[in-house]
C-alpha positions in Angstrom: 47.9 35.0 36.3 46.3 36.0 33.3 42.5 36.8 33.2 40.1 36.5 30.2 36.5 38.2 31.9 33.0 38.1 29.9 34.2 42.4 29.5 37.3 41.8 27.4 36.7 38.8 25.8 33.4 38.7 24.5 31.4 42.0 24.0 31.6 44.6 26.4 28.3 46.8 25.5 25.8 43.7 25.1 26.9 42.5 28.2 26.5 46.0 29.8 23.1 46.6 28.8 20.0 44.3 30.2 18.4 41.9 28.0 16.0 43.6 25.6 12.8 41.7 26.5 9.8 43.3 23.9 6.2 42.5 25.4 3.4 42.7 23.6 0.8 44.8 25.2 -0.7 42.9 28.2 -3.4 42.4 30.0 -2.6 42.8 33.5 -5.7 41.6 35.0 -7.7 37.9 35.5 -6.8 34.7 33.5 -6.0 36.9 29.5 -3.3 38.6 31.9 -1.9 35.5 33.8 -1.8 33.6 30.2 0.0 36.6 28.1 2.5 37.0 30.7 2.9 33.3 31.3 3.4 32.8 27.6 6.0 35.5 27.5 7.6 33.4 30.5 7.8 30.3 29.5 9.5 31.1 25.9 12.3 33.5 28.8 12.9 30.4 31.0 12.7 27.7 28.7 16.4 27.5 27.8 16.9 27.7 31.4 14.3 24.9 32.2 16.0 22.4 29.5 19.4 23.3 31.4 17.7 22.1 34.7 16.4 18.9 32.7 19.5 17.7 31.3 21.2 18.3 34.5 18.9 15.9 36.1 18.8 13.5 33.3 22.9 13.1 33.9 22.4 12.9 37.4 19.6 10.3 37.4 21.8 8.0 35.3 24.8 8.7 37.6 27.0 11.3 36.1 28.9 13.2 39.1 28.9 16.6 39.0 32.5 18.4 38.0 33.2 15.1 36.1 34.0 14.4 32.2 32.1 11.7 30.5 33.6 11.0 27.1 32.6 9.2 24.5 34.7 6.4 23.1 32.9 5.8 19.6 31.9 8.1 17.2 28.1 8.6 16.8 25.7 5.7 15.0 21.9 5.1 14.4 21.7 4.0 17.9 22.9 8.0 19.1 19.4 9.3 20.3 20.1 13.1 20.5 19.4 15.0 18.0 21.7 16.2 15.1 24.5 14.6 16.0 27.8 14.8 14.3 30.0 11.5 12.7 33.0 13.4 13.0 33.8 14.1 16.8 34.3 12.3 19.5 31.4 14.1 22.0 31.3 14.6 25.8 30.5 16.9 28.6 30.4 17.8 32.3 28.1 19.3 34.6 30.0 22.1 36.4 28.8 23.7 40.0 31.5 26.7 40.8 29.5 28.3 43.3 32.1 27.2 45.9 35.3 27.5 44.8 36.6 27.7 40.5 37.4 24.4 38.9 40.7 24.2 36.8 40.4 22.7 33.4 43.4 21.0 31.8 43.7 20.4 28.5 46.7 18.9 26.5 48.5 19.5 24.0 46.7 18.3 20.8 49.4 18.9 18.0 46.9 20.6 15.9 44.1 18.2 16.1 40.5 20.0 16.1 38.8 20.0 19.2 36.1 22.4 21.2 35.0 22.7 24.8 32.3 24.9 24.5 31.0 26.0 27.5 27.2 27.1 28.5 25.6 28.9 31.5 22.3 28.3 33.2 20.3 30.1 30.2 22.2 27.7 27.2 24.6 30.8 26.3 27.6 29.6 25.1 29.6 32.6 27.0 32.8 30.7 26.1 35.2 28.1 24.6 38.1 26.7 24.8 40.0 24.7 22.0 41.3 25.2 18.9 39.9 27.9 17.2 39.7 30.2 20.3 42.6 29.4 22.2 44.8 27.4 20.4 45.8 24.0 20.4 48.4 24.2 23.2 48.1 22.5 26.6 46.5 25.1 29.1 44.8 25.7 32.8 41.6 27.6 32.7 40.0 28.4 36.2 36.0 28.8 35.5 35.1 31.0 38.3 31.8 32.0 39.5 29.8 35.2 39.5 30.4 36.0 42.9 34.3 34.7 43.2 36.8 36.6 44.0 40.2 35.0 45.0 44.0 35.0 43.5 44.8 32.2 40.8 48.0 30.7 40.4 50.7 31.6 38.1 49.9 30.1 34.2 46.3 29.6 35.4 44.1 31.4 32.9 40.7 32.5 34.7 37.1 32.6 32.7 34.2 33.9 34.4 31.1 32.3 34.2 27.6 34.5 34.4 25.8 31.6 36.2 27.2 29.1 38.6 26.0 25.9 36.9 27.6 25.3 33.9 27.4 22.6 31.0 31.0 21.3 29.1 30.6 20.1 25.7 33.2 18.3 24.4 34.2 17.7 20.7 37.4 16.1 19.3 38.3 15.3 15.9 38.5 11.5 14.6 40.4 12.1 11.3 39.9 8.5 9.9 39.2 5.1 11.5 42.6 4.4 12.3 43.1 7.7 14.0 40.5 6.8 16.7 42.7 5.6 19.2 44.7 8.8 19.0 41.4 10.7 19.3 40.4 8.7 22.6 43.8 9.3 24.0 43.5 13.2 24.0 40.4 13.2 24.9 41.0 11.3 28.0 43.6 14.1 29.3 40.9 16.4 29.4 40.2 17.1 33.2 38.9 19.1 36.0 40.0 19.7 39.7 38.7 21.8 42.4 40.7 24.5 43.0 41.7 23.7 46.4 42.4 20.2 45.1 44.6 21.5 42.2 48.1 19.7 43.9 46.2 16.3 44.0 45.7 13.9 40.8 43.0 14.6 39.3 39.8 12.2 38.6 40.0 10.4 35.4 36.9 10.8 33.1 33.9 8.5 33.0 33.7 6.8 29.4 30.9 5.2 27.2 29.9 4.7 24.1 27.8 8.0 23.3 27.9 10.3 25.9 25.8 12.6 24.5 22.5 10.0 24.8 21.8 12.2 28.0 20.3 15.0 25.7 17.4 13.4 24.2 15.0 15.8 22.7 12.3 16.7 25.8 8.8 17.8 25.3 8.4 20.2 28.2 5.4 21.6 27.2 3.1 18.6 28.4 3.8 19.1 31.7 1.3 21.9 31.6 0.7 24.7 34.3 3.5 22.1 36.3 6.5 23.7 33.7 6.0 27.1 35.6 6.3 25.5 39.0 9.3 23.7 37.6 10.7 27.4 36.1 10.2 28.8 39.6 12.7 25.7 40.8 15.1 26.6 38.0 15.3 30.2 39.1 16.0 29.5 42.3 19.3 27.4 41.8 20.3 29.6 38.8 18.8 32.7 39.7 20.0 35.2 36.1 22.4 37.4 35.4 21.9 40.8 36.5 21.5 41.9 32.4 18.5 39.5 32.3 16.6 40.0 35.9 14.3 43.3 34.1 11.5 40.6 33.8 11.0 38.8 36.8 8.8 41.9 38.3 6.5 40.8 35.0 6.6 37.1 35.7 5.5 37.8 39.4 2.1 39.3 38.6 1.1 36.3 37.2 3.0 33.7 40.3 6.0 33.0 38.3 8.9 33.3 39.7 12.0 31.8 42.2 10.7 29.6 44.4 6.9 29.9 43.1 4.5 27.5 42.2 2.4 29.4 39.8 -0.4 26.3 39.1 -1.0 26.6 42.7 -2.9 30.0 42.5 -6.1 28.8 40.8 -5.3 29.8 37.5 -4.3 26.0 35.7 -6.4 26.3 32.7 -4.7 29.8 32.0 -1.3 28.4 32.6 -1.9 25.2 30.6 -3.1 27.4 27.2 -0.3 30.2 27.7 2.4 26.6 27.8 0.6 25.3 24.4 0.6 29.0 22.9 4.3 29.6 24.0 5.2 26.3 22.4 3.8 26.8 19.1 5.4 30.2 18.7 9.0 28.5 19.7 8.4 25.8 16.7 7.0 28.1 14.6 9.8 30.6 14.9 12.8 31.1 12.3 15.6 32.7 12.5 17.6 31.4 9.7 18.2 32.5 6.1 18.2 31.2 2.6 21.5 30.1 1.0 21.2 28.5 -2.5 17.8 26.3 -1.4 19.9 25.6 2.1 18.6 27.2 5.5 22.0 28.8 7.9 21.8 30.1 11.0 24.4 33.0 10.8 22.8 34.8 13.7 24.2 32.5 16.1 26.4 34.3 18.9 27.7 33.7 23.1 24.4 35.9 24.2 21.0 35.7 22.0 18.7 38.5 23.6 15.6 38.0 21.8 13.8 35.6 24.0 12.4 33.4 21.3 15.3 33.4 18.9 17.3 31.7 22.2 14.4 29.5 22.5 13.7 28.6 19.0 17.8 27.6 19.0 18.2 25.2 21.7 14.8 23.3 21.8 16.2 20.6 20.2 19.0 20.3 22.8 21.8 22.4 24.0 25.4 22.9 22.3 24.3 25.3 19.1 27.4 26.8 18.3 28.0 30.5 17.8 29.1 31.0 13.8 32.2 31.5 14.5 33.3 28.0 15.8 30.7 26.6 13.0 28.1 27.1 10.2 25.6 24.3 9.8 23.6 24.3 6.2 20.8 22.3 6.6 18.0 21.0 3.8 14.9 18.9 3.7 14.2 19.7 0.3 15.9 20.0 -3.3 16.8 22.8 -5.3 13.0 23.2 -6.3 12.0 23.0 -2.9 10.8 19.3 -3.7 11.3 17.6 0.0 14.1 14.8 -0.2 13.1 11.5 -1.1 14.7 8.3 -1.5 12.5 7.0 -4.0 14.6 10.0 -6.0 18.5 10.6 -6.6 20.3 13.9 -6.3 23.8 15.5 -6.8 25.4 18.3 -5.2 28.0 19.8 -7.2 31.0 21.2 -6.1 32.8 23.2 -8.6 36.7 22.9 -8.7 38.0 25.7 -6.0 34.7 25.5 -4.1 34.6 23.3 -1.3 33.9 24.6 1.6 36.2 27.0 2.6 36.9 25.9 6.4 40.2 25.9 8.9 39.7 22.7 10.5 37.2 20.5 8.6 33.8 20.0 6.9 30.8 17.3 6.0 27.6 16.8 4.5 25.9 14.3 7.2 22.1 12.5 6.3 19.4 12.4 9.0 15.9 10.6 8.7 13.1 13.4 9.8 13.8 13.0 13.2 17.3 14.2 13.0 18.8 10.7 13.6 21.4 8.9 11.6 19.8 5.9 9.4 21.1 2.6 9.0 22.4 1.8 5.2 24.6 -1.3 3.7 27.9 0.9 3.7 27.5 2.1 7.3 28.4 5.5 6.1 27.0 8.5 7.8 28.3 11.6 6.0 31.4 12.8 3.1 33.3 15.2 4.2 37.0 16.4 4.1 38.2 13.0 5.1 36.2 10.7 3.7 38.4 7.9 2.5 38.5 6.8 -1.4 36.0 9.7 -2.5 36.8 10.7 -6.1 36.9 14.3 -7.6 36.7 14.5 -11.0 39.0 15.3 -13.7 38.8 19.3 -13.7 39.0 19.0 -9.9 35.5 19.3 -9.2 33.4 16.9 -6.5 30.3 15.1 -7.2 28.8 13.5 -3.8 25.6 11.7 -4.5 22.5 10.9 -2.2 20.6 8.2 -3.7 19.3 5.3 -2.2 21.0 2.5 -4.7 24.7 2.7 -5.2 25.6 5.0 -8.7 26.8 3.2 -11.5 30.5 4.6 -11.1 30.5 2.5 -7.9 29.8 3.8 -4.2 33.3 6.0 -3.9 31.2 9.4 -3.5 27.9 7.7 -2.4 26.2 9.2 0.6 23.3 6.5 1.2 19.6 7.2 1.5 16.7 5.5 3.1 13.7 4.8 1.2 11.9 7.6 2.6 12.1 11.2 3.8 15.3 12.6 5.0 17.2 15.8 5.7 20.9 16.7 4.9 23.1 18.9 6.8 26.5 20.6 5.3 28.8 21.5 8.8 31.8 23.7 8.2 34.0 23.9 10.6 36.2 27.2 11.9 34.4 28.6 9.0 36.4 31.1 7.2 35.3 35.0 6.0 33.8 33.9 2.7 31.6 31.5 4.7 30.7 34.5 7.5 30.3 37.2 4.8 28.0 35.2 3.2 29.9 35.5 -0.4 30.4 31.4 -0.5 27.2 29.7 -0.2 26.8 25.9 -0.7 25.1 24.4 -4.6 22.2 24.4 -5.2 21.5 20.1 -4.6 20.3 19.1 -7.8 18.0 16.5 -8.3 19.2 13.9 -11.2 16.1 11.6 -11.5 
């Protein structure tokens, strides 16, 4: 048996040490004090509180626990979570290992990209499994709980979880339209068996269309003083890690808490500005930097401990991945800061020798202001790596170009736009050191007219 622990594999010190959680000075006393510390609160628990949401979402539209659902079609403009990519084939799993471990299998995929990223109760994605991390060969992984202790069998590679509910996010390359089937099929040998069960067949996956439809974007703040009575719930079922408990003693003095029902205490109004306050702060937040006009997360890693940073990353939806597995460049605006426009065109450049420098693959996707894909006449979502029939030029250099018309050299490197706003997002891939060190950087996107 071989064992790969949170200790060795991740980073020993910052998981040693307990989450660095700076109040502000507080007021310990009457309504001020309950909404200061229930604003610090909510931005701690709501990763945690969008876990519980999600979870309840897949089970309310009858995902089983311990279970892969898979998506057989790449994402369109009928996707509704947010962000999503044109290049993977997405899918999760709710995981309970509180019991007993569960033993993911995964094939042998001759190379092909593919992630399963997995994420504890508080949206840290403590691990992964797939290509860049482990390799592309076929493997058992037992994901064991926090409190597990047990022998594994030979070849059986164990992974400890810091929380027993766990999400699996899924994501396998489609490397054209005719490679889809291929895609499908090693998807569909992804699978997980109890443990005990591990002898027995194990259950086949569920499939749809998009899987990942079960991650809309929520807007948990509108619930009120009711989202710390539902944070008490989530803190019971997932209680944290011991590196993240130094809080709770806080959250108390103002009713929050395991099994607490803070709006129950009188104090509603306080509750119901400190939710409003919190929110604003998690929207406002950033915690990305500059790159030639383009915003980049590089900050990205398996544990975030500033409370808000964690917050500010997964509001939109779980599944952020740490820069290592992939750097996303994102842009609502031109070179000159001018927001993006269809009624304008633009070009980004890239010089010969300066794509993106990636190990498994890279594209520029367009999303309306709402982060979905938008319908156009070419039903093309994004040009990347294997777009078919794009065109470089002569010196070896790559013109793409986001325009809502078709250029006059024909529509061979035409990304389409809609008529109005929209955003762009570049996504590298196993992005290599000159992408990490920051030393590569993507154009500057021009605009042309």
């Amino acid at each position: 048996m071989q064992k790969v622990s949170r200790r060795t594999f991740l980073m020993a010190p910052a998981l040693a040490a307990p989450l660095a959680l700076p109040f502000r000075a507080l007021a310990w006393e009457g309504d001020a004090g309950t909404r200061e510390i229930a604003e610090e609160a909510y931005i701690w628990g709501l990763p945690l509180l969008l876990q519980e949401k999600y979870l309840q979402l897949a089970r309310g539209g009858g995902h089983p626990l311990n279970r892969f659902t898979l998506s057989t079609e790449l994402s369109t403009p009928d996707t509704t979570a947010a962000g999503p990519n044109v290049d993977t084939l997405y899918g999760f799993a709710w995981l309970d290992v509180e019991h007993e471990p569960l033993v993911l299998h995964v094939p042998d995929t001759a190379d092909r990209y593919y992630s399963i990223q997995l994420i504890d109760a508080y949206a840290n994605s403590f691990q992964y499994i797939g290509r860049r991390a482990t390799g592309t060969k076929e493997g058992r992984y037992a994901l064991t709980g926090p409190d597990w202790k047990g022998a594994l069998p030979e070849g059986v590679i164990r992974i400890d979880a810091p929380t027993n509910r766990l999400l699996a996010l899924t994501r396998t390359l489609v490397r054209s339209a005719a490679d889809l089937p291929a895609a499908q099929a090693v998807q569909l040998q992804y699978s997980l068996t109890p443990l005990s069960r591990l002898a027995e067949t194990p259950e086949k996956p569920r499939t749809e269309a998009s899987a990942i439809n079960v991650f809309p974007v929520l807007n948990v703040a509108q619930s009120g003083a009711k989202y710390f009575d539902d944070q008490g719930a989530a803190l019971a079922s997932d209680p944290p890690p011991a590196r993240e408990q130094a809080p709770l003693a806080t959250f108390a003095r103002a009713g929050i808490g395991p099994n607490l029902r803070a709006s129950e205490r009188g104090n509603v109004q306080a509750l119901e500005q400190a939710a409003a306050a919190a929110d604003a702060r998690i929207k406002a937040a950033r915690y990305d930097e500059d790159a030639n006009g383009w915003r980049v997360g590089y900050r990205v890693k398996p544990f975030i401990a500033d409370r808000l940073e964690r917050a500010s990353i997964n509001r939109l939806g779980p599944g952020a991945h740490i820069a290592e597995e992939a750097l996303y460049f994102f842009t609502p605006a031109d070179g000159q800061r001018r927001p993006l426009n269809g009624s304008s065109r633009y070009r980004l450049h890239f010089a010969a020798g300066q794509l993106p420098p990636v190990d498994a693959f890279w594209s520029l996707i367009l999303y309306g202001p709402d982060f979905r894909l938008v319908r156009n006449p070419i039903n093309r979502y994004s040009i990347g790596d294997r777009t078919e029939g794009v065109v470089n030029n002569s010196d070896g250099s790559l013109d793409i170009y986001i325009q809502r018309e078709a250029p006059a050299a024909g529509a061979s490197n035409w990304l389409p736009a809609p008529a109005a706003g929209f955003q762009l997002i570049l996504r590298t891939y196993q992005p290599r050191p000159e992408i990490l060190n920051r030393s590569w950087k993507p154009p500057v996107l021009e605009r042309i007219a």
